[in-house]
C-alpha positions in Angstrom: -1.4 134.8 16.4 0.1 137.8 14.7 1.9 138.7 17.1 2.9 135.6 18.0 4.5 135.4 14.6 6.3 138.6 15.0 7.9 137.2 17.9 8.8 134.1 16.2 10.2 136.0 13.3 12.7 138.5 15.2 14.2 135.1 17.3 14.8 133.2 13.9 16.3 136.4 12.5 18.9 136.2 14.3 20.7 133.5 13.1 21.4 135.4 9.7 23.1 138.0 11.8 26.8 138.9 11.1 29.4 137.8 13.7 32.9 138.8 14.7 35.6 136.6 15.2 34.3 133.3 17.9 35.8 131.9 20.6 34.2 128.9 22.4 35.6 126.4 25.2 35.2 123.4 27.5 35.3 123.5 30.9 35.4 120.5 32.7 36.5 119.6 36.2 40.4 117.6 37.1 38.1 114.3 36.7 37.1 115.8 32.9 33.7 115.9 34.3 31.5 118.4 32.3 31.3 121.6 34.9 27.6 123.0 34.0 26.4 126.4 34.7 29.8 128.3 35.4 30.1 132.5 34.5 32.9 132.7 31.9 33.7 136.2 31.5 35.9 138.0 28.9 38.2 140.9 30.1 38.4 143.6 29.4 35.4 144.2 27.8 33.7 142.1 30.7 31.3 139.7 28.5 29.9 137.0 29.9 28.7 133.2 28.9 27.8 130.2 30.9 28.2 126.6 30.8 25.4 123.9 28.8 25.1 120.2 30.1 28.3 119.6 28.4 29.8 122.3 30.1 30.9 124.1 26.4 30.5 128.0 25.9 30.9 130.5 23.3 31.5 133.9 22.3 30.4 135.1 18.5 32.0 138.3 18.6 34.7 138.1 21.1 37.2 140.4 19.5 40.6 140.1 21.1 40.3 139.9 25.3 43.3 139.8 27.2 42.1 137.0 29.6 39.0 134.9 31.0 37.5 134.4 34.6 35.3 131.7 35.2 33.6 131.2 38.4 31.4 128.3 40.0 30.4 127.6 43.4 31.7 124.5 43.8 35.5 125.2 42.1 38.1 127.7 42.5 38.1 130.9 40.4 40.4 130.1 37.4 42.0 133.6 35.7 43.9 132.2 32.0 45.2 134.7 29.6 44.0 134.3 26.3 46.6 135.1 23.4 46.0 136.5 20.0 45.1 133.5 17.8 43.4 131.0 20.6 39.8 130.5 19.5 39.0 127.3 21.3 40.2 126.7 24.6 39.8 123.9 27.3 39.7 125.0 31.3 40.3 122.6 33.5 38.5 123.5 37.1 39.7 122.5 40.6 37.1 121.6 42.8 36.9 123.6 46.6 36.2 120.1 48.4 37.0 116.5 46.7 33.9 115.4 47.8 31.9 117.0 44.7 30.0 113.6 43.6 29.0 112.9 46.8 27.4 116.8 47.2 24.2 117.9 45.5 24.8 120.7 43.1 23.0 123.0 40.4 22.7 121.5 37.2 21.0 123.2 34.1 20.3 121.8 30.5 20.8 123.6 27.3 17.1 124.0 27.0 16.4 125.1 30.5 18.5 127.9 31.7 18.3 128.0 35.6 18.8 131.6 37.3 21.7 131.1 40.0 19.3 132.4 42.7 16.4 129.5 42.6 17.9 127.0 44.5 18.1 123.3 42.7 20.3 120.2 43.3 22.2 117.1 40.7 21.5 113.8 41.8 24.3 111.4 40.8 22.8 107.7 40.4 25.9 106.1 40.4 26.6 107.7 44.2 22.9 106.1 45.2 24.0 105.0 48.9 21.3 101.8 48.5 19.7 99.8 46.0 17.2 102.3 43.2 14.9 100.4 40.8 12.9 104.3 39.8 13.8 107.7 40.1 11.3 108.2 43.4 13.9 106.6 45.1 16.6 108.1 43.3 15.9 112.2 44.2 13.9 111.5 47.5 17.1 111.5 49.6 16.8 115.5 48.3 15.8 118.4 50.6 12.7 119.2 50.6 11.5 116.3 48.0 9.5 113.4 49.1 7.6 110.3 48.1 4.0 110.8 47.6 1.1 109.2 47.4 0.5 105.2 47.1 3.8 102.8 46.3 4.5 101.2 43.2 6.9 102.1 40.5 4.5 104.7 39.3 4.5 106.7 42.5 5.0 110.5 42.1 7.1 113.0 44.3 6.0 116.6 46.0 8.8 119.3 45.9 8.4 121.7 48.7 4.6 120.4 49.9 3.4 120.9 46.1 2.7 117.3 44.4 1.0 116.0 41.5 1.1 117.7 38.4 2.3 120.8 39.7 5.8 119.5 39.6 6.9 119.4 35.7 9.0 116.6 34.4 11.2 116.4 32.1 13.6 113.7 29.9 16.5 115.4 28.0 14.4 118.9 27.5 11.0 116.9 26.9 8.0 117.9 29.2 6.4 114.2 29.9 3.0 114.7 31.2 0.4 111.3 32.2 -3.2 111.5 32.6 -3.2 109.7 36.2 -4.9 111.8 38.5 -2.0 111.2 40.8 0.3 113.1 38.6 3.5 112.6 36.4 6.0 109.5 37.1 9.2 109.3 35.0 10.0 106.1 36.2 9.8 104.9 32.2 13.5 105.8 32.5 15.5 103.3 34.5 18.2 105.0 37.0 20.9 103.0 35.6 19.9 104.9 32.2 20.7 108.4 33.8 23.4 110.3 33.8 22.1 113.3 36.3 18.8 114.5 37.7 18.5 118.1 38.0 15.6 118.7 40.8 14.4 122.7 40.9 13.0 123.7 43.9 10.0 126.7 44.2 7.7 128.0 41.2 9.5 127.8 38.3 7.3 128.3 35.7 9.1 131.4 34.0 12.2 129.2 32.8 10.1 125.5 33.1 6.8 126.7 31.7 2.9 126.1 33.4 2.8 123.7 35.8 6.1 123.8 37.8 3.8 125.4 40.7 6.3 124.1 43.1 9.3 123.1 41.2 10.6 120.6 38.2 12.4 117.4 37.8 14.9 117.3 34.8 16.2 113.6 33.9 19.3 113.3 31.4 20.2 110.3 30.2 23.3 109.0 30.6 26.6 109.0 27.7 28.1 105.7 27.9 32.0 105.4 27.4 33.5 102.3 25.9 31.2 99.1 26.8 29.6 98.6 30.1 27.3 95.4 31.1 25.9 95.0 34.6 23.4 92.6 36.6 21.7 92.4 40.0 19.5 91.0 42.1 17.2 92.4 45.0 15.7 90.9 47.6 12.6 92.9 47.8 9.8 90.8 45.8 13.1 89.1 44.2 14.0 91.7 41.9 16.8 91.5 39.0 18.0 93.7 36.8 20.4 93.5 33.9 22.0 96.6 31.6 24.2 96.8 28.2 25.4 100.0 27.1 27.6 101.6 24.4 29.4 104.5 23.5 31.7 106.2 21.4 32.5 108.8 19.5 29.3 110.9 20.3 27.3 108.1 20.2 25.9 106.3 22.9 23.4 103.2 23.3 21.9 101.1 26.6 19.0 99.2 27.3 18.1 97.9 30.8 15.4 95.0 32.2 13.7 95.0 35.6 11.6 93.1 37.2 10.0 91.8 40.5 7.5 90.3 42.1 5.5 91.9 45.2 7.7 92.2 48.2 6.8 92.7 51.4 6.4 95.4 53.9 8.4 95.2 57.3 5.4 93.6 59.2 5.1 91.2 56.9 1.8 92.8 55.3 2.3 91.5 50.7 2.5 94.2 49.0 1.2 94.1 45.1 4.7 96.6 43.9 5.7 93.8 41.1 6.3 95.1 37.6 8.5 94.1 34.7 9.6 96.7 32.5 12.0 97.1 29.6 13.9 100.8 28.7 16.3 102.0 26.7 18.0 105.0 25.5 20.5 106.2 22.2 22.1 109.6 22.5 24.3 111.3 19.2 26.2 114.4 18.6 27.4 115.4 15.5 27.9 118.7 13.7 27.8 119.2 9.9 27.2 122.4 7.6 28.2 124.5 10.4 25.9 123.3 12.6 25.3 121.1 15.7 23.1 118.3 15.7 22.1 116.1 18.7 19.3 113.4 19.0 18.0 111.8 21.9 15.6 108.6 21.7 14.0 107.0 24.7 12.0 103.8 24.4 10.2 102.0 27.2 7.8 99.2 27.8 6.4 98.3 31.0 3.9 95.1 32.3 1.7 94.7 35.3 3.1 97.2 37.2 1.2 97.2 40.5 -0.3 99.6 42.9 0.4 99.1 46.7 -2.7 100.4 48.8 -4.3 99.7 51.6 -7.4 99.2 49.6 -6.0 95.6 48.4 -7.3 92.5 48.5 -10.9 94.0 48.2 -9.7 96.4 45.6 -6.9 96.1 43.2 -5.2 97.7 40.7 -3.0 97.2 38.1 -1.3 99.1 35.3 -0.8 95.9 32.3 0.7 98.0 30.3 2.7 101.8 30.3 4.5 102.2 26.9 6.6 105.3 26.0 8.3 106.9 23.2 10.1 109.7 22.8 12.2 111.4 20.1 14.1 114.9 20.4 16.4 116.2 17.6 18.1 119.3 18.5 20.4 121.9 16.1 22.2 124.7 17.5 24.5 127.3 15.3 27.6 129.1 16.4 26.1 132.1 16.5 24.5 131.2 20.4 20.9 130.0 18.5 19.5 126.6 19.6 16.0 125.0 18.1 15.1 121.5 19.0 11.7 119.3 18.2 9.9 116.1 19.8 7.5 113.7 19.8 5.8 111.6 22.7 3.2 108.8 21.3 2.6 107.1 24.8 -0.2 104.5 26.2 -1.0 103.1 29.6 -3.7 100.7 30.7 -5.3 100.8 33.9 -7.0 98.0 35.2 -9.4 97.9 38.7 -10.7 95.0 40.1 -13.2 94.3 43.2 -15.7 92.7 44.7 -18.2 92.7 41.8 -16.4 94.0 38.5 -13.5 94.5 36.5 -13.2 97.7 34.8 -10.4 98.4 32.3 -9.2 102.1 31.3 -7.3 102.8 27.6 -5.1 106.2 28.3 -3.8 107.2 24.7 -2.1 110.3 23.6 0.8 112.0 21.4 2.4 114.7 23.1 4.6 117.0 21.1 7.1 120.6 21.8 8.8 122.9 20.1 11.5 125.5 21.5 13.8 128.2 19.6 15.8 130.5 21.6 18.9 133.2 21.6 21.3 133.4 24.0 23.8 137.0 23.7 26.6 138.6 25.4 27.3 142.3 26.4 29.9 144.3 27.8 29.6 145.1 30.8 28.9 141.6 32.3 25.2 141.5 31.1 24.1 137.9 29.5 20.3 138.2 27.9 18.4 134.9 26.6 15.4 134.7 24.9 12.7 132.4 23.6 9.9 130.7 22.3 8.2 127.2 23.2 5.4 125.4 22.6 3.7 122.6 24.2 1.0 120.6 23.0 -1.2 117.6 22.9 -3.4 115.5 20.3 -5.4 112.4 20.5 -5.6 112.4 24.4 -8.6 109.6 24.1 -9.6 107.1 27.4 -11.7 104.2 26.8 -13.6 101.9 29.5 -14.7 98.4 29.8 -16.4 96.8 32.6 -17.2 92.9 33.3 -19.1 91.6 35.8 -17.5 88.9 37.9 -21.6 87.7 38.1 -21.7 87.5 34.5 -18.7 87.7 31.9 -20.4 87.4 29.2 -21.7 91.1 29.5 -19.6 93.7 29.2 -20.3 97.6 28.8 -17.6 100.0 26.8 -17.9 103.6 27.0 -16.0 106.6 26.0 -14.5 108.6 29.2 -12.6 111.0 27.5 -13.0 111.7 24.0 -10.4 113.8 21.5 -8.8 115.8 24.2 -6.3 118.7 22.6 -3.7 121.0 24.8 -2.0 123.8 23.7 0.7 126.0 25.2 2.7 128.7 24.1 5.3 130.6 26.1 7.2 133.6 25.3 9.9 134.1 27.6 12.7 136.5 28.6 16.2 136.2 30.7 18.6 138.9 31.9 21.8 138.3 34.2 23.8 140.6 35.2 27.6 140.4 37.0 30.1 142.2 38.2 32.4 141.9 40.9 30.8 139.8 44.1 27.2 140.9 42.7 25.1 139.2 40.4 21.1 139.8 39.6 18.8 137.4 37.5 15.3 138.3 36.5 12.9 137.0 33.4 9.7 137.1 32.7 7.2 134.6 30.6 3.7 135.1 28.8 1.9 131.8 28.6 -1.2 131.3 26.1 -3.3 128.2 26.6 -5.7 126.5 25.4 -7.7 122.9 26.5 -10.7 121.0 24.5 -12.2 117.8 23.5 -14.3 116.7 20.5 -16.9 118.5 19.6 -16.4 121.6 22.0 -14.8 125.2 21.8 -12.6 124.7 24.7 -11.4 126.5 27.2 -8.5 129.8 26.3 -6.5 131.6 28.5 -3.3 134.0 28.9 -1.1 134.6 31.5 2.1 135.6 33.0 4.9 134.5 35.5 8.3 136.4 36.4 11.2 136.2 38.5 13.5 138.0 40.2 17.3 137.6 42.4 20.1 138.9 43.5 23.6 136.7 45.0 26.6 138.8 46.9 29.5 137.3 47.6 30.0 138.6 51.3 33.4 136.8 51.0 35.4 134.4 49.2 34.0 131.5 50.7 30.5 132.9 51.5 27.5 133.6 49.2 24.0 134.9 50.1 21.3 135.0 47.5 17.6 136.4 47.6 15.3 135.0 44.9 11.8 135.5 44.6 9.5 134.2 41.8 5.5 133.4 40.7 4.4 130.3 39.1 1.1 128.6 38.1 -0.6 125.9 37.0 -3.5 124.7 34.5 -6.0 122.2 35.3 -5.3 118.6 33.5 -7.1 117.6 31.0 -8.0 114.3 32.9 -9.5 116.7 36.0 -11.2 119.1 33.7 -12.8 116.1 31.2 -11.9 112.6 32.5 -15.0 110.9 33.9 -14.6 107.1 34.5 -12.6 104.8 36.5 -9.7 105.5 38.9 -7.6 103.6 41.4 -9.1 105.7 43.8 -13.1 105.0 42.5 -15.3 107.0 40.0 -14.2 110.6 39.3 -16.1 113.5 37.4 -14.5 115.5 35.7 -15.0 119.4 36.4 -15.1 121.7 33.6 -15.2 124.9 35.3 -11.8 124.3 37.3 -9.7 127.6 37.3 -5.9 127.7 37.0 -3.7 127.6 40.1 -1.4 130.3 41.5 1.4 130.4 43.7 4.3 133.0 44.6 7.4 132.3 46.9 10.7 134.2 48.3 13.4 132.2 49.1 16.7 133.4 51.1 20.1 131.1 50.5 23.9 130.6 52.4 26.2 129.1 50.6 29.4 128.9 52.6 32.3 127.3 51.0 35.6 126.6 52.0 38.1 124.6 50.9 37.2 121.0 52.5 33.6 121.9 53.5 30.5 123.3 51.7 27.2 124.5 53.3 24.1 125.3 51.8 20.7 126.8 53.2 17.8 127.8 52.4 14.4 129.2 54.1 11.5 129.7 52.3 7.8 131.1 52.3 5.5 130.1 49.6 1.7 131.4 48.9 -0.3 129.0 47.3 -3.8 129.5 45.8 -7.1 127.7 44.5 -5.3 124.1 44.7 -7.5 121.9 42.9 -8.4 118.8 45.2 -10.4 115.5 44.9 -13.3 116.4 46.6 -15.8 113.1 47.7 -19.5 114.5 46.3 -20.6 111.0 47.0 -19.8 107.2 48.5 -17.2 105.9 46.4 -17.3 109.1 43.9 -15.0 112.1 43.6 -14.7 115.1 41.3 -12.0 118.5 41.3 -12.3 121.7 42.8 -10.3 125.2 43.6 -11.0 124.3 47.3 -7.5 125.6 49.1 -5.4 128.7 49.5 -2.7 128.5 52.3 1.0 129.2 52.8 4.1 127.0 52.8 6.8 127.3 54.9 10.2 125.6 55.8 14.2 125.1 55.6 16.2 123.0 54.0 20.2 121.8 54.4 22.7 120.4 52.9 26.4 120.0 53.7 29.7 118.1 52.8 33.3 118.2 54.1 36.3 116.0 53.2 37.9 114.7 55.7 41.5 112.5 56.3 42.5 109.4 54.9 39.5 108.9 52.7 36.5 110.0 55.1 34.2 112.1 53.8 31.0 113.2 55.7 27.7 114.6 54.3 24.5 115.9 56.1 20.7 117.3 55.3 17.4 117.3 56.2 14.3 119.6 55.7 11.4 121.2 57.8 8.3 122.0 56.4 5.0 123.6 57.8 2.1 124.0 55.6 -1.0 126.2 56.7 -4.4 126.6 54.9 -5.9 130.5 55.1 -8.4 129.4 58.1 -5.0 127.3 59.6 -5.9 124.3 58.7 -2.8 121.7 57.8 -2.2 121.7 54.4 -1.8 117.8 52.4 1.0 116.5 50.9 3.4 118.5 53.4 6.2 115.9 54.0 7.4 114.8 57.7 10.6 116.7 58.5 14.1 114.3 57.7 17.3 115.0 59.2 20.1 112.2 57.4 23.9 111.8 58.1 25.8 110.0 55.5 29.7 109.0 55.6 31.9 107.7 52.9 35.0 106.4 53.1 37.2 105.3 50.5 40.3 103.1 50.5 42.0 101.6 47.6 40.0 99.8 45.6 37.0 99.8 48.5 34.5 102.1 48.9 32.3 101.9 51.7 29.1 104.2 52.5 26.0 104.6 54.9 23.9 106.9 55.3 21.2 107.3 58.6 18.1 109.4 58.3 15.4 110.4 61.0 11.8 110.8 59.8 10.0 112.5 62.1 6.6 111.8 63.3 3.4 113.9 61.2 0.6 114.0 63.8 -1.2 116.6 62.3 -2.8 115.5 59.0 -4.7 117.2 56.4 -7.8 115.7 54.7 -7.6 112.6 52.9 -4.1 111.7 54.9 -3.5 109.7 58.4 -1.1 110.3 61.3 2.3 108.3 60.4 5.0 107.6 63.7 8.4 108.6 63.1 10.9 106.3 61.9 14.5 106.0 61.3 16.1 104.1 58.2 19.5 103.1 57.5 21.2 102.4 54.3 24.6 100.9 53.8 26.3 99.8 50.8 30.3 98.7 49.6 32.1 98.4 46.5 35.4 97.1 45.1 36.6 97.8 41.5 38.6 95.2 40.4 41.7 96.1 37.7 40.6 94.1 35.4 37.1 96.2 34.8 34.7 94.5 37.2 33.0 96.5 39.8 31.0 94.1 42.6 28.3 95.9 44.5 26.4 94.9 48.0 24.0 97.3 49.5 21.0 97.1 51.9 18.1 99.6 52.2 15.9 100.4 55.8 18.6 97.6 57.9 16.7 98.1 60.9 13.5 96.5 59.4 11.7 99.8 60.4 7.8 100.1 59.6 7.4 103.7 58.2 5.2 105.0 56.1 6.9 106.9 53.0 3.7 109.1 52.5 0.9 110.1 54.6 -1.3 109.5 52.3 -4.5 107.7 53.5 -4.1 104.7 51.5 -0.4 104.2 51.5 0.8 101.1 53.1 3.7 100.3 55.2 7.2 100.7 52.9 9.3 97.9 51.8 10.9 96.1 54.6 14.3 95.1 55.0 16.1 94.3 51.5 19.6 93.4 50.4 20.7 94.1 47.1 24.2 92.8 45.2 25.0 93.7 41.3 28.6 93.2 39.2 29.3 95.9 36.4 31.8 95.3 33.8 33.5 98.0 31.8 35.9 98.0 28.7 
């Protein structure tokens, strides 16, 4: 802990230092959309910055340069000389195809510093091709992402063949973690709330922290402009929806209710997906004293959200209730330092009926973080950042009821998980480096951590994960990029203590459970040119000791470091901008995942090739979008073989002057039964389903 205070002591000391003169921008796109994550670089002295959420940068000792270069992928390089007495500047970048929102594309929040090498993608909401009621749907039209899992507005997503909790989620910078076995689901935070989902793809836990084993979803909420109402209806289980947002001058406010009943699969076959669920969101910005301040509050309350399994009728479950809230207040100086604080105090209810009982699960817990880091700026094109976090957890409690159906009267209570703590500290480190066509990345990150419950010493352990690329511009319009990276994972405290009542059956926990490992290389394209953009990526990724459900008896499962194995595959994506309004965009992925004695590995996703076009004329905009899912024959344990399928999505819009927008879109058109994850006990998807909504904006 000494030392641990040193370190915390030599980041906050920095933000007495003395600065030279400051110069600090905007740079936004010909739309005035925020441009995140571009290089601006002073000449001649060759210091460089790079672009927050916002798409703002600054220099604290920026002396007098002659001019500026920024660069991003996606836009033109813009040169602008600088003169004497300009300190705050606004750059205005033009795009290299006018197809940008409909193109996935690196996104990185001021908390969560991306190296340009790991490969990542921005999902837009408001370019959704078909209806969205959670963000499952929203980023699983992204390479290499896919549903996992049972259905239900709870269900969880696998990045690159790795599911559960090792993928790390995020709201606005806050780490949101669940004690379902089946892993984290954001879906608390309605899509119509969200402003951008950032999706990193391979171990990230250098600049993410423990548990991004195979990657991180990052979900900001959206800044409302003006006033803005909307409702809708869906056809699947009879869905509506209905939004009201505000914003204005750095303020912003919206709230949005869903609900449905169960829908129906395409043969017909009920399915129990109903939920009704309440969110909301307030973001502020405001600076005083010197200072930037912004706060972020998300609130949500959800009822009866069901489960869709093949285990129904016999066995059901239900969640009655998943509450969530969360509070973040940030403060960042002008000399480049940033600290920021939250809170999570969140509750869900599980509830699993059969034959012969009803049991009924209590998950409480706060969650809570911490991060202060440093960004700086040499000469000679070098850009360091630096860090502490910390991520912890306090009253994680579950309690369980059970009745029997034979005799209600009597009912048993017990304690499955008692005072559960968490504790995680991460020290980290970041170094880019650019000049010319070359740029490297590399950081490094010491974890401490540290799990108990009442009435034990816990468990305590320390480790490290680092990073490593390189990008060259071969030309103007092509990139290549070599990145290469460790990550890792600690047990949850739900596999290492939980014991009770699942929707799967009876689990023991397993205290002895080990951390998991992995380590991956990945190799990027990015071809640009001026209508057209092309992105690929192979990749090879070592996993090792995966903790699995393991079945010890009928009906009862516990956890164990069963599985080592390697994950392969490729992913696309493309774009071009065609005449007369056309655009066309296209993707897909192809994964392979290989135990050490070659046995499949689970959660490996069927391998999706999609086609999308746009076109847009006048006040009309018209989109589809066709994607092949290709058969999975070969399952792992605990999944079945699924036949390929092929699902269309269609949707068209037409803005009206006076402020109304009207909406129509459909989702799988052909009625196609697919399954969306091999999982053993996922059912067939939704069916067919039209969806219409009208927006109104002032």
């Amino acid at each position: 802990m000494v030392r641990l205070a040193v370190a915390i002591a030599l980041i906050l000391s920095t933000v007495s230092a003395a600065y030279g003169s400051r110069l600090a921008g905007l740079v936004v796109s010909t739309d005035a959309r925020p441009v995140t994550g571009a290089h601006v670089e002073l000449l001649p002295d060759r210091t460089v910055s790079m672009t927050d959420d916002e798409g703002r940068f600054a220099f604290v000792d920026a002396g007098e340069p002659t001019s500026i270069v920024v660069r991003h992928p996606l836009y033109e390089v813009h040169r602008l000389r600088v003169s004497p007495d300009e300190r705050v500047l606004t750059i205005r970048m033009r795009p290299k195809i006018s197809v940008r929102q409909e193109v996935s594309v690196t996104a990185d929040g001021p908390s969560s510093p991306r190296p340009h090498t790991l490969p990542a993608s921005d999902v837009d909401p408001r370019a959704a091709v078909g209806p969205v009621t959670s963000v499952a749907d929203l980023v699983a039209s992204v390479p290499g992402v896919a549903q996992n899992g049972q259905a239900g507005l709870l269900q969880p997503v696998s990045i690159r063949g790795e599911s559960g909790h090792r993928v790390l989620t995020f709201v606005g910078g806050m780490r949101v973690v669940t004690d379902r076995r089946a892993g984290t689901a954001a879906s608390f935070v309605d899509p119509l709330l969200l402003g951008s989902v950032a999706v990193t793809r391979g171990p990230a836990a250098t600049t993410r922290g423990a548990g991004a084993l195979g990657g991180s979803l990052e979900l900001w909420p959206r800044r409302f402009d003006g006033v803005e109402a909307r409702t809708g209806y869906d056809s699947h289980g009879d869905g509506t929806h209905a939004l009201a947002g505000w914003g204005q001058g750095g303020w912003s406010v919206a709230a949005v209710h869903r609900r449905a009943s169960g829908g129906r699969a395409a043969d017909g076959t009920p399915l129990s997906d109903g939920f009704s669920q309440v969110s909301s969101a307030v973001r502020g910005g405001w600076r005083a004293g010197g200072l930037a301040y912004d706060l972020l509050l998300v609130a949500a309350s959800a009822r009866d959200v069901g489960k869709a399994s093949t285990d129904a009728p016999e066995r059901t479950t239900v969640y009655p209730e998943d509450d969530h809230l969360m509070l973040k207040l940030g403060i960042e100086t002008a000399g480049a330092f940033r600290f920021e604080a939250w809170v999570h105090p969140s509750e869900l209810v599980t509830e699993v009926v059969d034959a012969t009982s009803i049991r009924r699960v209590v998950n409480e817990s706060v969650d809570f973080g911490a991060a202060a880091g440093r960004s700086w700026q040499r000469s000679g094109g070098v850009a360091l950042r630096a860090g502490i976090d910390h991520f912890g957890r306090r009253g994680v409690e579950a309690n369980e009821t059970r009745v029997l159906k034979s005799d209600p009267a009597a009912a048993s209570a017990s304690r499955t998980l008692a005072g559960g703590r968490e504790d995680e500290t991460g020290l980290h480190g970041q170094v880019s480096w650019s000049r010319g066509r070359t740029s490297l990345d590399g950081g490094v990150r010491l974890i401490h951590h540290r799990q108990r419950r009442a009435g034990e010493d816990g468990v305590n352990d320390t480790a490290a994960t680092a990073f490593g690329g390189v990008s060259f511009d071969v030309r103007d319009d092509l990139e290549l990029s070599l990145h290469a990276g460790t990550g890792l994972r600690y047990p949850a405290l739900g596999e290492r203590f939980f014991s009770g009542t699942t929707g799967r059956g009876q689990v023991l926990g397993n205290e002895a459970l080990e951390r998991e490992r992995s380590s991956g290389i990945d190799a990027g394209m990015r071809w640009k040119g001026r209508r057209a953009l092309v992105t690929a990526h192979v990749f090879r990724q070592r996993v090792s000791e995966l903790i699995q459900r393991v079945e010890i008896a009928p009906d009862l499962l516990t956890f164990e470091n069963v599985v080592s194995g390697t994950v392969r595959g490729l992913e696309l994506e493309s774009a071009m901008q065609l005449s007369r309004g056309w655009s066309v965009e296209a993707g897909g992925h192809a994964l392979e995942g290989r135990t050490v004695v070659s046995r499949p590995l689970a959660d490996i996703p069927a391998s999706r090739l999609h086609v999308g076009v746009r076109r847009r004329a006048g006040r009309w905009t018209w989109r589809a979008r066709v994607e092949h899912r290709a058969a999975k024959g070969d399952p792992a344990n605990g999944e079945k073989s699924i036949p390929d399928a092929d699902l269309v999505t269609a949707s068209l819009e037409y803005e009206h002057p006076a402020g109304v927008t009207v909406r129509i879109a459909g989702r799988n058109l052909l009625d196609d039964e697919f399954f969306a994850s091999a999982d053993q006990k996922a059912p067939l998807s939704a069916g067919r389903s039209i969806g219409a909504a009208v927006t109104w904006r002032r």
